[in-house]
C-alpha positions as CSV (number, residue, x, y, z in Angstrom):
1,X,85.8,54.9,142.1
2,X,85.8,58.7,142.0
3,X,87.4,58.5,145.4
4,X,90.7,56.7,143.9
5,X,91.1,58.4,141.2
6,X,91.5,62.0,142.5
7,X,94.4,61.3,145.1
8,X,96.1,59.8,142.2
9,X,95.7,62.4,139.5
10,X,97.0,64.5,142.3
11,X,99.7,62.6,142.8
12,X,101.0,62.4,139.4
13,X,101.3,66.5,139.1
14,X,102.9,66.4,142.7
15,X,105.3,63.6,141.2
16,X,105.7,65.6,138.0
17,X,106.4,68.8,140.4
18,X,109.0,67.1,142.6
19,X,110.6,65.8,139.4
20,X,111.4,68.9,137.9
21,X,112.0,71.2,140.6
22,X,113.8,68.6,143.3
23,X,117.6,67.1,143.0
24,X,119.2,64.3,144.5
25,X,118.2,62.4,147.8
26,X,115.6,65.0,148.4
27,X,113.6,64.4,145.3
28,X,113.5,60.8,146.1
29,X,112.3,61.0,149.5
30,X,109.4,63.6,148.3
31,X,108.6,60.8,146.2
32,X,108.5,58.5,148.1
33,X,106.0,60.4,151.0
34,X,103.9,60.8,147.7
35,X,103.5,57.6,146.9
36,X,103.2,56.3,150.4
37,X,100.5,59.0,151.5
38,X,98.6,58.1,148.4
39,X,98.7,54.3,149.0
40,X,97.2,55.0,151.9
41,X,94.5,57.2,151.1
42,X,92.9,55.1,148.4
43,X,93.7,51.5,150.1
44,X,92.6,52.4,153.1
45,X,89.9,54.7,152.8
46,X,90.6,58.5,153.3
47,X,93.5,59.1,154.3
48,X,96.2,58.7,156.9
49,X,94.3,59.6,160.2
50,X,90.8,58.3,159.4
C-alpha cells in the first residue's frame, strides 16, 4: 500500500510544479508523461523497466 502511495504523492507536487511553472502544449505533455509514468509504476509494479 506504501508502494502506491509514494509515486503518487510525488506526482501530485510534480503536477503542482509543472502547473505553475509550464505554459501551453508543453505543460500538457509534462502532464501527461506524469501521469502515464505513474500509472505505470503503481499498476504494474515498480516502474517502467522492471
Amino acid at each position: 500500500m506504501i508502494d502506491q502511495i509514494v509515486p503518487i504523492l510525488i506526482a501530485v507536487v510534480l503536477i503542482a510544479f509543472a502547473w505553475k511553472v509550464l505554459k501551453g502544449i508543453i505543460k500538457t505533455i509534462a502532464l501527461v508523461v506524469i501521469l502515464a509514468t505513474v500509472a505505470a509504476w503503481v499498476f504494474f509494479g515498480g516502474g517502467l523497466g522492471a
